[in-house]
N, C-alpha and C positions, 0 to 999 in steps of 0.2 A: 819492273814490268808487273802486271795485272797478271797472275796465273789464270783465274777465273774459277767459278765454282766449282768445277767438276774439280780441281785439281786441290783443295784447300778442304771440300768436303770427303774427299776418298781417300786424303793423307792418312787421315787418325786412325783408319780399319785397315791400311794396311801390314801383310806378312815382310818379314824378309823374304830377301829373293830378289830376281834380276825385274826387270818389265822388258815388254816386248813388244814392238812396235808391231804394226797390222799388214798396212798396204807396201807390196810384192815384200815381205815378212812371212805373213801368213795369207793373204790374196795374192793372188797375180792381177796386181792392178795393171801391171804395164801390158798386161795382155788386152786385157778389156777395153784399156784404150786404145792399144793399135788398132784392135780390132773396131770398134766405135769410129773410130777416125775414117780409119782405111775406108771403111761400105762408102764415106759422102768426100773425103778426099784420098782420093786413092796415092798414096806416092811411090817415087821413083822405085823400080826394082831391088835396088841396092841397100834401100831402108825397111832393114828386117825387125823380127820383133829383137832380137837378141841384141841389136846393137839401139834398140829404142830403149830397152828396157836398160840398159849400162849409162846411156848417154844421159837420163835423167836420173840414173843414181850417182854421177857423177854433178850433173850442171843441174838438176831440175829445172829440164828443158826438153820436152816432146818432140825433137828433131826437128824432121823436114815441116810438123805442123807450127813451133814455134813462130816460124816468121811468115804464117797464112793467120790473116785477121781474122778469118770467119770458123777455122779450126781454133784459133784460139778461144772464142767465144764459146765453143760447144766443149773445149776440155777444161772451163772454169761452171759449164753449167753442170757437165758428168760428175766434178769433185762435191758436189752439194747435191746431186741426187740420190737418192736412196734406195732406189730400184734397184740404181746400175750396181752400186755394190754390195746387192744383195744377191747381184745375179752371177759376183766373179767365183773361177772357181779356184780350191785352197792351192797352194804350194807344196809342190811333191815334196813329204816323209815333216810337215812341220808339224800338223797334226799328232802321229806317232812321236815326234824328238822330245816335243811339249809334254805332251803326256808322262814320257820316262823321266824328262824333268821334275816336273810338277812332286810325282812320285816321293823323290827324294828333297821334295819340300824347297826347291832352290828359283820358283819361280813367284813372283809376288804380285804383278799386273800386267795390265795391258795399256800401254800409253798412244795415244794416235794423234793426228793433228785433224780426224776428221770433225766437223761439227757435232757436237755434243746433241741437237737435235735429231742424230742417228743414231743416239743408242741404244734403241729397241732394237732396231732392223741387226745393226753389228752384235748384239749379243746374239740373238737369234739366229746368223749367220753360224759365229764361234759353235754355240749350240749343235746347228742342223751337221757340220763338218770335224765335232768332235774333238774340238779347242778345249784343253782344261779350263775350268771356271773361277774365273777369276775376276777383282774389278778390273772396269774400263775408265779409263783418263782420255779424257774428251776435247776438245779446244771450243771454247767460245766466237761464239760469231763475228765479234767485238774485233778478234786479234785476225789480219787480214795472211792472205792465203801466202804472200811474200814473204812475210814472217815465222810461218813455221818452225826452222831450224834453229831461232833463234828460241821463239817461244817454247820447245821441246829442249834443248840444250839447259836453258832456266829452269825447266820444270824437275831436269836429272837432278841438276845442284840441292834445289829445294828437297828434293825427296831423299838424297845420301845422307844418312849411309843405309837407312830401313828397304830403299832401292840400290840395291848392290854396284847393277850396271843394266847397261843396254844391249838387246840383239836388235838389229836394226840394218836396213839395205842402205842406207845414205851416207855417202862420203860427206856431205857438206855438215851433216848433223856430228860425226867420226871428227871431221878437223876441228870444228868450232870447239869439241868439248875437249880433244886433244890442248890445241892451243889455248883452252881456259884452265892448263892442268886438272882437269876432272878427278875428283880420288876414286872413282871407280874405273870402272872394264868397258868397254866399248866392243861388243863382238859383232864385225862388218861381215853381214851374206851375201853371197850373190856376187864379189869382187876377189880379185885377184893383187898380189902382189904388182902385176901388171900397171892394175890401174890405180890402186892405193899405196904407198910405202908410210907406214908407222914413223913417227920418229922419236917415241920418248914410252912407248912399253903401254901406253892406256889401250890403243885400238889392236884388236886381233883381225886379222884378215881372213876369210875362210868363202872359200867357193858354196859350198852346198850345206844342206841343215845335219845329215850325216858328221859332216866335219863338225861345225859348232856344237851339238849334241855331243861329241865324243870330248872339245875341247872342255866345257864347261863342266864333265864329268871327272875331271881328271884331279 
């Protein structure tokens, strides 16, 4: 696979240290969506943000909007606007974890699957909410929006061992690199034992950035 420039030109400068994915990482994208969603399809009582925000870090899959054509249409035009995620806001104590990280020198990048065409708006985001500075690993236009997990999962490999590991909210990105034996760390936020079970010591599971922060310090 094609890494794409952003990813071949930011190798050579980078530190040691982990990389750290963005959206609900360090945004609360799954907010921003419900919330986008919900104003023009409003759904059932029962689909709250909590279980939207779980269900796509499990399936990457928007719930009850998945299977509405016209919700899906406006949650592939939200992933390529620039507005909208410059307008989410950060995730309670990531800002703070990063920073104590960063400190002790154990952080290296920022890796995302968003278009690399946004990365004025995402640094400037990182910037305005007090994101240690660091590069950003971009995805190319080229590599389609289904591909993601696969396209980040390649990108870990390529970058080990000068990238340590991942902190990251996506189970599917956690198993793929699991079952490719990855030599690094996988640290899963936002999930529970509940909804993840490890099976071979690469992925750590951890609810909150409190947790992960105190695991990676250890």
């Amino acid at each position: 696979m094609n890494l794409g420039e952003s990813v071949y030109r930011t190798a050579a400068q980078l530190t040691e240290g982990l990389g750290i994915d963005i959206d609900d990482t360090c945004a609360q994208t799954s907010r921003g969506f419900y919330e986008h969603l919900s104003q023009h399809f409003p759904p059932p009582q029962d689909v709250t943000l909590e279980k939207v925000r779980i269900h796509f870090a499990l399936n990457g899959k928007t719930m009850y909007w998945s299977e509405h054509p016209q919700a899906s249409i406006l949650s592939r035009q939200l992933v390529a606007n620039a507005n909208f995620h410059a307008e989410l806001e950060p995730m309670p104590d990531a800002a703070t974890s990063l920073q104590q990280l960063a400190e002790r020198k154990l952080i290296s990048c920022y890796i995302t699957a968003r278009l690399k065409s946004m990365h004025h708006e995402t640094e400037e985001w990182l910037k305005k909410h007090h994101f240690p500075e660091r590069p950003i690993i971009m995805k190319d236009a080229d590599i389609d929006f289904d591909n993601n997990n696969t396209w980040k999962a390649a990108v870990m490999h390529y970058l080990h061992p000068k990238v340590t590991g991942l902190i990251d909210n996506d189970a599917r990105i956690a198993r793929n690199l699991e079952q490719e034996s990855y030599a690094g760390k996988v640290y899963l936020l936002g999930l529970t034992h509940e909804h993840y079970q490890p099976t071979n010591g690469t992925v750590i599971v951890a609810p909150t950035w409190k947790e992960i922060r105190e695991l990676v310090l250890r």
